[in-house]
C-alpha positions in Angstrom: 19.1 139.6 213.1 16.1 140.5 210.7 16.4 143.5 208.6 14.2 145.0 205.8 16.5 147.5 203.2 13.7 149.7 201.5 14.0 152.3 198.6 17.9 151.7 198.0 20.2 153.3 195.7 23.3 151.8 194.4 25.8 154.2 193.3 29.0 153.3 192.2 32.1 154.9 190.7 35.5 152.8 188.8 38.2 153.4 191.3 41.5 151.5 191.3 42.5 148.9 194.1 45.7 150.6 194.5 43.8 153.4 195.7 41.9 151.4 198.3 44.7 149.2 199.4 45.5 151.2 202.8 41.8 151.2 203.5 41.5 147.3 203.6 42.8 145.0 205.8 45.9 142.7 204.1 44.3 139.6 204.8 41.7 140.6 201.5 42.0 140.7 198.5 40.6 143.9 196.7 38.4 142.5 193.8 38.3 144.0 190.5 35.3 143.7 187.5 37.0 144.2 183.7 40.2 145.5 185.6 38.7 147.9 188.0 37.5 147.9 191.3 34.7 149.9 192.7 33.6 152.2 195.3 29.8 152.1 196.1 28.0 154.5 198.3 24.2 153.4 199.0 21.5 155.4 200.9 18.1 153.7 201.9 16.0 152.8 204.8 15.9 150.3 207.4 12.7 149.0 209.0 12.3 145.6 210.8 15.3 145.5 212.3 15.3 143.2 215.8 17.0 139.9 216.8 15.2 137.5 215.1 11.8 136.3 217.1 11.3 139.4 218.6 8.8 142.4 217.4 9.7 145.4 216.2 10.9 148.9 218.8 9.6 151.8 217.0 12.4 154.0 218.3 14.9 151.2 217.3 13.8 149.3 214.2 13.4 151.7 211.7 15.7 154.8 211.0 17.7 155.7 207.6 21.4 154.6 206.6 24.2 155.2 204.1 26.7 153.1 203.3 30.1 153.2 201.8 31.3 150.4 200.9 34.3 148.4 199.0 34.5 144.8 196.8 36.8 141.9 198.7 37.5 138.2 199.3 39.0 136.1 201.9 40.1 133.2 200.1 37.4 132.0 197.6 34.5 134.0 199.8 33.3 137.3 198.3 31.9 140.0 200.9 31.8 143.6 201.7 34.4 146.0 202.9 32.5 148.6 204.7 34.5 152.3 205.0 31.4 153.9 206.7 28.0 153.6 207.5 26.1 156.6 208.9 22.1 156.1 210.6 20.0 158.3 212.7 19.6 156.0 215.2 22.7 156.4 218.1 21.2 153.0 219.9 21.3 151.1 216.1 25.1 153.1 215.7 26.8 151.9 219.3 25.0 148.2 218.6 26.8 147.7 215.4 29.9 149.1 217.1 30.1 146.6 219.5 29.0 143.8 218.0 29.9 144.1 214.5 33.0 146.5 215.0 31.7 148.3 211.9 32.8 152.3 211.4 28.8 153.3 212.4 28.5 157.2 212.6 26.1 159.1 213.8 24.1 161.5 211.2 20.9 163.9 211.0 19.1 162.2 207.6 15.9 162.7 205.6 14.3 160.6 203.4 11.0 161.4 201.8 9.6 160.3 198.6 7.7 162.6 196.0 6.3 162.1 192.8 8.2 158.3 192.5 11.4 160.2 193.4 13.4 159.2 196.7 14.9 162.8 198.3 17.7 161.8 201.0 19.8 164.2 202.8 22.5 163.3 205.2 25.1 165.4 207.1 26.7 163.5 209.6 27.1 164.8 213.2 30.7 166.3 215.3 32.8 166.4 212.7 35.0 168.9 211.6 34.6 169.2 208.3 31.1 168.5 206.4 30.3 165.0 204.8 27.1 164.9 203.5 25.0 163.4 200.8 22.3 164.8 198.9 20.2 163.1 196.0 17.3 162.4 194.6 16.8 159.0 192.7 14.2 156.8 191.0 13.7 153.3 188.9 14.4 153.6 185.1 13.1 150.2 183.9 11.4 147.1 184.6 12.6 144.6 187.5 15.5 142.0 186.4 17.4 139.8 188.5 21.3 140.4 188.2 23.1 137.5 186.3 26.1 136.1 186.9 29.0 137.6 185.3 27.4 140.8 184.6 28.9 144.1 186.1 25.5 144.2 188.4 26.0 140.6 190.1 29.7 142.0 191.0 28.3 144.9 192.6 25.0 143.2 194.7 25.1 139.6 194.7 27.6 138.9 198.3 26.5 136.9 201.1 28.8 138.2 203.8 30.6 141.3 205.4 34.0 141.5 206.8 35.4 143.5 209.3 38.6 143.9 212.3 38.8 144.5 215.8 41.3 147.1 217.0 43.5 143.9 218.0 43.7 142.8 214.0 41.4 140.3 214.3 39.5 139.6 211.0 35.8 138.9 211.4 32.7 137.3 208.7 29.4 137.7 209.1 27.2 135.9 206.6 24.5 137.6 205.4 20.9 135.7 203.5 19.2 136.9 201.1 17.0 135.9 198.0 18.6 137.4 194.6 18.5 141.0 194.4 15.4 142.9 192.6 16.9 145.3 190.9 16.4 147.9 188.5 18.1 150.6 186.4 18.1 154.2 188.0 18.4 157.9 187.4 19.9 159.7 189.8 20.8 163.8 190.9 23.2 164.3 192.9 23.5 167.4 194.7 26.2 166.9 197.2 28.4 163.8 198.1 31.7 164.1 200.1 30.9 160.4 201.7 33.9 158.4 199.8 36.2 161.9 199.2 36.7 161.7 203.5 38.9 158.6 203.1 40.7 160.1 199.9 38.9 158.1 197.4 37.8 159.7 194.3 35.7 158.0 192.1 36.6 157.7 188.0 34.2 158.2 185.2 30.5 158.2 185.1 28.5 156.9 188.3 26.6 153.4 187.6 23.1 153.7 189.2 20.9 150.6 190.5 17.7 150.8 192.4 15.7 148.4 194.8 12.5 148.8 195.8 12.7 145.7 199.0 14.9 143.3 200.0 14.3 141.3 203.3 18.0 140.0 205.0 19.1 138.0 207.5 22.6 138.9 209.4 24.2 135.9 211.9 26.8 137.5 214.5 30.1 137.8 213.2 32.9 135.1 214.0 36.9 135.5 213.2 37.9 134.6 210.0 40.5 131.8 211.3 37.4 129.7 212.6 36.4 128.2 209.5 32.6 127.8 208.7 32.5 124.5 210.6 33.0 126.8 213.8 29.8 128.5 213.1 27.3 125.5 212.9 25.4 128.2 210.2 23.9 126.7 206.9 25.3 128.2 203.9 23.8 131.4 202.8 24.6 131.4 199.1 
């Protein structure tokens, strides 16, 4: 698949692994940066979003998401843990169910941008109790490209996502990318019970990062145990 993430807000707290241990499968390793590990929750939009070939649906490829999402490795592969992801679109939520068997939610979102502020509001839909997230956010300095060993290539720079089926199975999907555009970010935010639902609670002062565009390509996922050979995919990285 083809996906374009616009106007994107990283916003991450210091929490520790042991604290995110029984929300990861045991065949990953939590990862830590400077002996922490990190919960991250990022709003922004989608557009582009079709199997690769194919033109855009406007009722399907374009629709807001928030992410929350966790630091691992299988063996010497980095990726992404994701705990949620909430959209607008319940085609784009049942799709990534199925074939991604990512936790997709269903929520009621806004996004508008004003005076080079982004405004996004989410409350996502039958639940019992509210979780929401409310914030406005905008760049703070020039563009950079994240280096290696610096706090900001931890956070960004992963080429895959992992996730189970309900039989235990662990899957990898790679994920391509050119090296993130970043840039330094204020943020207010008014509400956010996103990572609180799953009983984590974030430590210290929130690290912000912003990106204006970043164009991705996503390959199906395919059970850990395969290898890469099983895939006949180049390698994303």
């Amino acid at each position: 698949m083809r996906q374009s993430w616009r106007d994107l807000l990283f916003a991450h707290w210091r929490v520790p692994a042991s604290a995110l241990r029984p929300l990861v499968p045991s065949q990953l390793r939590i990862q830590e940066f400077n002996g922490s590990s990190w919960v991250g929750v990022v709003p922004f939009r989608m557009e582009g979003v079709m199997v690769r070939g194919l033109p855009d649906l406007p009722w399907f490829s374009a629709f807001p998401e928030l992410n929350v999402r966790l630091y691992v490795e299988h063996g010497d592969k980095a990726g992404v843990w994701f705990v949620s992801l909430d959209a607008t679109n319940v085609l784009a939520v049942a799709a990534a169910r199925l074939l991604f068997q990512l936790p997709y939610f269903v929520a009621d979102m806004e996004v508008e941008e004003r005076r080079e502020r982004v405004h996004y509001r989410s409350i996502r839909r039958n639940v019992e109790r509210r979780i929401a997230f409310q914030a406005s956010y905008w760049p703070s300095s020039p563009r950079f490209e994240p280096e290696p060993g610096t706090l900001e290539h931890f956070l960004t720079e992963r080429y895959c996502l992992y996730s189970q089926t309900a039989s235990g199975t662990l899957l990898r999907a790679e994920i391509h990318h050119q090296p993130w555009p970043l840039q330094h970010a204020g943020a207010e935010i008014a509400e956010n019970s996103m990572a609180q639902e799953q009983g984590i609670s974030g430590e210290g002062d929130a690290v912000f990062h912003f990106s204006r565009r970043q164009d991705v390509v996503v390959w199906p996922p395919y059970p850990v145990s395969d290898g890469r050979a099983a895939t006949g995919l180049p390698d994303p990285a």
